[in-house]
C-alpha positions as CSV (number, residue, x, y, z in Angstrom):
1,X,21.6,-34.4,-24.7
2,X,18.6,-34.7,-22.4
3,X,15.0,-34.0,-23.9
4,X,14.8,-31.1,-21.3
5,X,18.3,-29.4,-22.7
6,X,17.2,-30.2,-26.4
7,X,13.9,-28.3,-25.9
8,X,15.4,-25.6,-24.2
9,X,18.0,-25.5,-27.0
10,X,15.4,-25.4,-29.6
11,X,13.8,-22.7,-27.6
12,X,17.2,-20.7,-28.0
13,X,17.4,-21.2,-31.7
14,X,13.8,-19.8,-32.5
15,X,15.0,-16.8,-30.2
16,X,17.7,-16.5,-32.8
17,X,16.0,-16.6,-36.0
18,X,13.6,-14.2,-34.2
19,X,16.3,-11.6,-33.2
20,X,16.2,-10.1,-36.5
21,X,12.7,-9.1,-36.1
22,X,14.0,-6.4,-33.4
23,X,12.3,-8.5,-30.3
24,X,15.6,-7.9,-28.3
25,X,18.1,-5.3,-29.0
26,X,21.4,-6.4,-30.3
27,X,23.2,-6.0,-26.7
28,X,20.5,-8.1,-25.4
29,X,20.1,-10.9,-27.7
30,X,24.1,-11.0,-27.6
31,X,24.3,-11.5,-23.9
32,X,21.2,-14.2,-24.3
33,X,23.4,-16.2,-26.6
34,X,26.8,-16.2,-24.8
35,X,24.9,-16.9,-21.5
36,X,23.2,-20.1,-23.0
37,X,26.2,-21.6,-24.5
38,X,28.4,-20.7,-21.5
39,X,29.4,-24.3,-21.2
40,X,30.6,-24.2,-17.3
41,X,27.1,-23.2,-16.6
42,X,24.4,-25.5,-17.9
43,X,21.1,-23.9,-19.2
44,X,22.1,-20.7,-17.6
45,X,19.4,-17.6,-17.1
46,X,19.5,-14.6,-19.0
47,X,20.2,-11.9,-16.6
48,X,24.0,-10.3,-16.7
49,X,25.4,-7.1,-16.6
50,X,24.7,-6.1,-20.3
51,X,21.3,-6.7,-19.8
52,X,20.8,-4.9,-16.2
53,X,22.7,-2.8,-14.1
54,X,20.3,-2.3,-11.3
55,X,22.3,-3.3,-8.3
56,X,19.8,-5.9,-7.3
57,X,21.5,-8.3,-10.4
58,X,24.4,-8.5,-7.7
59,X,22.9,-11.3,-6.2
60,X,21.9,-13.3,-8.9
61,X,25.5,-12.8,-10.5
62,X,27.4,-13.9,-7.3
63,X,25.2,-17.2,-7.4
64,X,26.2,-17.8,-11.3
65,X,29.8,-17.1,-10.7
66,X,29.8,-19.5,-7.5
67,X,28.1,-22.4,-10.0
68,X,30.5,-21.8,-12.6
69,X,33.7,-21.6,-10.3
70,X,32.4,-25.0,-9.3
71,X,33.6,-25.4,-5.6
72,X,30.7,-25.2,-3.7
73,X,28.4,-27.8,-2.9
74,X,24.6,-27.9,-4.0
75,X,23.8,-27.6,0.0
76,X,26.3,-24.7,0.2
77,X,24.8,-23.0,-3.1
78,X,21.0,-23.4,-1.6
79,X,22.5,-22.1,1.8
80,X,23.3,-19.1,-0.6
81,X,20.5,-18.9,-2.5
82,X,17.7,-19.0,0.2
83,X,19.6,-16.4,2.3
84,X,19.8,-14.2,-1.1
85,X,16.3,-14.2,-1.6
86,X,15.1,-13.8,2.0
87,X,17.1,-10.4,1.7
88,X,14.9,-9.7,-1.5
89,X,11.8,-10.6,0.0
90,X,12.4,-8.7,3.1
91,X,12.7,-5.8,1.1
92,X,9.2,-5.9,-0.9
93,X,7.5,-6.5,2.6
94,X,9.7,-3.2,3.9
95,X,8.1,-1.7,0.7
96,X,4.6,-2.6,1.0
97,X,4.6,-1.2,4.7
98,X,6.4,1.8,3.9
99,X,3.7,2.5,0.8
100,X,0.6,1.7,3.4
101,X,2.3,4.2,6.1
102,X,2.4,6.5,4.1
103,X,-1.6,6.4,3.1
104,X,-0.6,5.0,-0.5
105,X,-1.8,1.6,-1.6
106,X,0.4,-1.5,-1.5
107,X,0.1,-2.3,-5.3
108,X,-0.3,1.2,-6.9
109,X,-4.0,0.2,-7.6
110,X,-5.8,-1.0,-4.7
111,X,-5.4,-2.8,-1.6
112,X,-8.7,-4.6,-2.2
113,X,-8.3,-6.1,1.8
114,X,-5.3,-7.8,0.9
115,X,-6.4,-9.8,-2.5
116,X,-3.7,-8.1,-4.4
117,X,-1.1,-10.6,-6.2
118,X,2.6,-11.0,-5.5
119,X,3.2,-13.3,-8.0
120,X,1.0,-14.2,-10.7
121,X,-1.1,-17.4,-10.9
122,X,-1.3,-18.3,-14.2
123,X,0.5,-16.8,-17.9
124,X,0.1,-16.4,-21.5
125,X,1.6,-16.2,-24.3
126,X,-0.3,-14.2,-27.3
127,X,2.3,-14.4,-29.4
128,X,2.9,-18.2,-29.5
129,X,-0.8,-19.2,-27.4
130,X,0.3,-20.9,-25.0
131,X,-0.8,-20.8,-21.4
132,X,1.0,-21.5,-18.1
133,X,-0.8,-22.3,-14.7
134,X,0.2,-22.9,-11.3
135,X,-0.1,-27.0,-10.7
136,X,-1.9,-26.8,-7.2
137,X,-0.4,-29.7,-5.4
138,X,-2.8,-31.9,-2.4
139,X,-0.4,-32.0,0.2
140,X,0.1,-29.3,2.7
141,X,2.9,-28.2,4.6
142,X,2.9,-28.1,8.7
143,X,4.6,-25.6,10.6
144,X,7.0,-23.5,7.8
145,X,9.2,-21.6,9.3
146,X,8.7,-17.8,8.6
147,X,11.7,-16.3,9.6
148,X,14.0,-19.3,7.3
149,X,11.6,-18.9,4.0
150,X,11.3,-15.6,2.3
151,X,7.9,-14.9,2.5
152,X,6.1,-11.9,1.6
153,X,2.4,-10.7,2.9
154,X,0.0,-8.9,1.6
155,X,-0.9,-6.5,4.0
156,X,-3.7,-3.7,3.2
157,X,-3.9,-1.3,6.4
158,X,-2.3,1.3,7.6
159,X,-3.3,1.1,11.5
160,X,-3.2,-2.6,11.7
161,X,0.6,-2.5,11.1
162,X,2.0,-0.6,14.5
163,X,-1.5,-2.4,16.5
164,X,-0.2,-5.8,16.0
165,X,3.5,-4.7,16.6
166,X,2.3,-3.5,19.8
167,X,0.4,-6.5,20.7
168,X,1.9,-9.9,19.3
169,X,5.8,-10.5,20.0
170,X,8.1,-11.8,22.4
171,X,8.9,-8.3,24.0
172,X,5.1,-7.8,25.1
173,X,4.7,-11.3,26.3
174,X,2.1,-12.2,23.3
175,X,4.3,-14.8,21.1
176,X,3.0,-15.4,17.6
177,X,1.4,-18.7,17.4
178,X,-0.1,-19.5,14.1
179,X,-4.2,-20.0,13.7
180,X,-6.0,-21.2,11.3
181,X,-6.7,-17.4,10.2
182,X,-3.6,-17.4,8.2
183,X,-3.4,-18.7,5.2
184,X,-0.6,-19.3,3.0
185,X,1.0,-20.8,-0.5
186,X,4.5,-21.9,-1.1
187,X,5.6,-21.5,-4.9
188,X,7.8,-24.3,-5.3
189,X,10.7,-25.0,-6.1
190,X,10.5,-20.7,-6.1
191,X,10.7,-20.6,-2.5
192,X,8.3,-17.9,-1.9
193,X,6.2,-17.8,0.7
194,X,2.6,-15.5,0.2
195,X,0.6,-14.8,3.3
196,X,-3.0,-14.2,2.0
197,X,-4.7,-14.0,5.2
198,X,-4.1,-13.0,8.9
199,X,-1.4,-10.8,7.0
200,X,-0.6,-8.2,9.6
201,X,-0.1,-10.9,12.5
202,X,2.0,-13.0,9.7
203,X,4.3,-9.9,9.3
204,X,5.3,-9.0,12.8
205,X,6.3,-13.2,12.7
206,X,8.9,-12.2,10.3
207,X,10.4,-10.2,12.8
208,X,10.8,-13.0,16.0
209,X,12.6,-15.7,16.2
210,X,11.0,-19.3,15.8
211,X,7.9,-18.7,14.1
212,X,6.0,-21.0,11.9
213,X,2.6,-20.9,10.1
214,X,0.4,-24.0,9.9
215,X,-0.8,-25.9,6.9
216,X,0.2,-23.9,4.0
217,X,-0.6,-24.6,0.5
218,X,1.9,-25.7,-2.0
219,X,1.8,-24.6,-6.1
220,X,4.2,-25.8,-8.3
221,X,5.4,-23.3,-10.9
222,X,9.1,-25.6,-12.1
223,X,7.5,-26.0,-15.3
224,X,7.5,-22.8,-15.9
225,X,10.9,-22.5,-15.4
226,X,12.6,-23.9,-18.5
227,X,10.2,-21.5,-20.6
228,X,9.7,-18.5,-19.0
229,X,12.3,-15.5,-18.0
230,X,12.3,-12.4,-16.0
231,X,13.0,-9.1,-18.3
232,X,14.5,-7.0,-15.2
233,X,13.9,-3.6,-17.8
234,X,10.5,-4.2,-18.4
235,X,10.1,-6.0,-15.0
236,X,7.8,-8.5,-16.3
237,X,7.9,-12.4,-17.1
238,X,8.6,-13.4,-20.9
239,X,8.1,-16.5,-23.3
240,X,11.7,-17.2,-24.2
241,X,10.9,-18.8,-27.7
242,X,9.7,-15.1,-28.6
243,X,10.6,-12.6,-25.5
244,X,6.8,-11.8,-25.3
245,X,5.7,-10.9,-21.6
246,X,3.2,-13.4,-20.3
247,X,1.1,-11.5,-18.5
248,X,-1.0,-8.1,-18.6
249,X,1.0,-6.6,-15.8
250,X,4.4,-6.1,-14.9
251,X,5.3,-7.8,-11.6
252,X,4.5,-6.3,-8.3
253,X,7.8,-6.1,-7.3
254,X,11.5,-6.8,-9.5
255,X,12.7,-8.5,-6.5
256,X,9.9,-10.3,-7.1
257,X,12.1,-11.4,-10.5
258,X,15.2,-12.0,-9.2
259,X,13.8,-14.4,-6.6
260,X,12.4,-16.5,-9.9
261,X,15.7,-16.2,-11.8
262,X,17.7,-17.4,-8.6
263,X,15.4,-20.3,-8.2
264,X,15.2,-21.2,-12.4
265,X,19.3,-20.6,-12.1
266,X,19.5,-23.8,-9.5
267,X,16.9,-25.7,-11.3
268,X,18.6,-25.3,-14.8
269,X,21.8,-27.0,-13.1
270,X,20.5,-29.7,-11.6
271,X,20.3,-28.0,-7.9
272,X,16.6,-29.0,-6.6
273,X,15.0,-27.8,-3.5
274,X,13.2,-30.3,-1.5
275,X,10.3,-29.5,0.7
276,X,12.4,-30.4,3.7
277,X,15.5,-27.8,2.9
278,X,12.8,-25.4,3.6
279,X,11.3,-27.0,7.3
């Protein structure tokens, strides 16, 4: 047994001494248990269909059923998995824009010109105090690919949506070409692209063909992933030695979850991304 698979079993067992404190109900904490020691999947998430029945689980559930059936190939279940959660990113950018055209703010709160977060930058744990950060890395990546990464940005007006569809695209002869207006960070190994600057441009890229975005940030959030979960009924990211959520919000978007759990899913089974399964 590796040190990673003994912590995360230790992890597992203070879950269990803690289930009697009602932190999970019994439906719950049952389908935590026969997840983890589900022996054709190694250090296997906790989502399944006795915890959630949204329909977006589907995705994550094909994935786990592919890794347990065993007969496809890392590159084929990354091939998977990207494709998966470009679908789910695609559809939090379809409903921040719908939100902003229809005069409501992206995050239910404020637009704030686009400084809203997608995914959080740092956690904690009250319960246990412990704290969780982003690991900002020094190397940048050149020329990501926006329409092969899920990426979402965080767009803040209303008119600036259908102006730069009008004006930047193939169709009207303006191609996008990245400047150094947009900005961007890569979560990795999460594979989620966030656009925090020269959002609106950045969006109608998601709709052409061959677009990239210069020098984009990279933060490294895979040690997070053998302590953290996403709760898809409270929509929020918990400890998993207690099932306290980590942070004072829920996330801004579930999809938003099940791109984490897809990612941790891989990771936990020895599937790793590298920075150049993503150029």
């Amino acid at each position: 047994m590796t040190i990673k698979s003994l912590k995360h079993s230790i992890s597992s067992l203070k879950l269990a001494k803690k289930s009697s404190s009602a932190t999970f109900k019994d439906s719950t904490f049952s389908s935590l248990i026969s997840r983890y020691f589900d022996s054709d999947v190694k250090n296997n998430a906790f989502i399944d269909s006795n915890i959630n029945s949204s329909p977006k689980s589907a995705y994550y559930d094909t994935l786990y059923e592919l890794i347990k059936a065993n007969e496809s190939s890392p590159i084929q279940l990354k091939a998977i998995a990207l494709k998966f959660q470009k679908i789910l990113s695609l559809e939090v950018e379809q409903f921040i824009i719908q939100r902003l055209l229809n005069n409501q703010y992206a995050n239910h709160l404020s637009n704030n010109g686009g400084r809203y977060d997608i995914f959080p930058k740092s956690l904690y744990c009250p319960n246990c105090n412990k704290e969780y950060s982003i690991i900002k890395q020094k190397d940048y990546i050149d020329n990501l690919k926006l329409n092969k990464i899920p990426t979402i940005c965080t767009l803040w007006h209303h008119l600036r949506l259908p102006r730069n569809f009008q004006s930047i695209g193939e169709l009207v002869g303006n191609p996008f070409d990245s400047t150094p207006n947009n900005k961007a960070t890569l979560y990795y190994p999460l594979n989620l692209l966030i656009v925090r600057n020269g959002n609106h441009s950045a969006n109608v890229a998601l709709y052409e063909n061959n677009t990239s975005i210069k020098k984009t940030d990279i933060s490294d959030v895979s040690h997070w992933f053998n302590d953290i979960y996403f709760d898809p009924k409270t929509n929020t990211l918990n400890h998993i030695t207690c099932g306290t959520p980590v942070d004072t919000q829920q996330l801004f978007h579930e999809n938003i979850g099940y791109i984490y759990e897809i990612s941790r899913l891989l990771y936990q089974n020895n599937i790793f991304f590298t920075i150049n399964d993503l150029l």
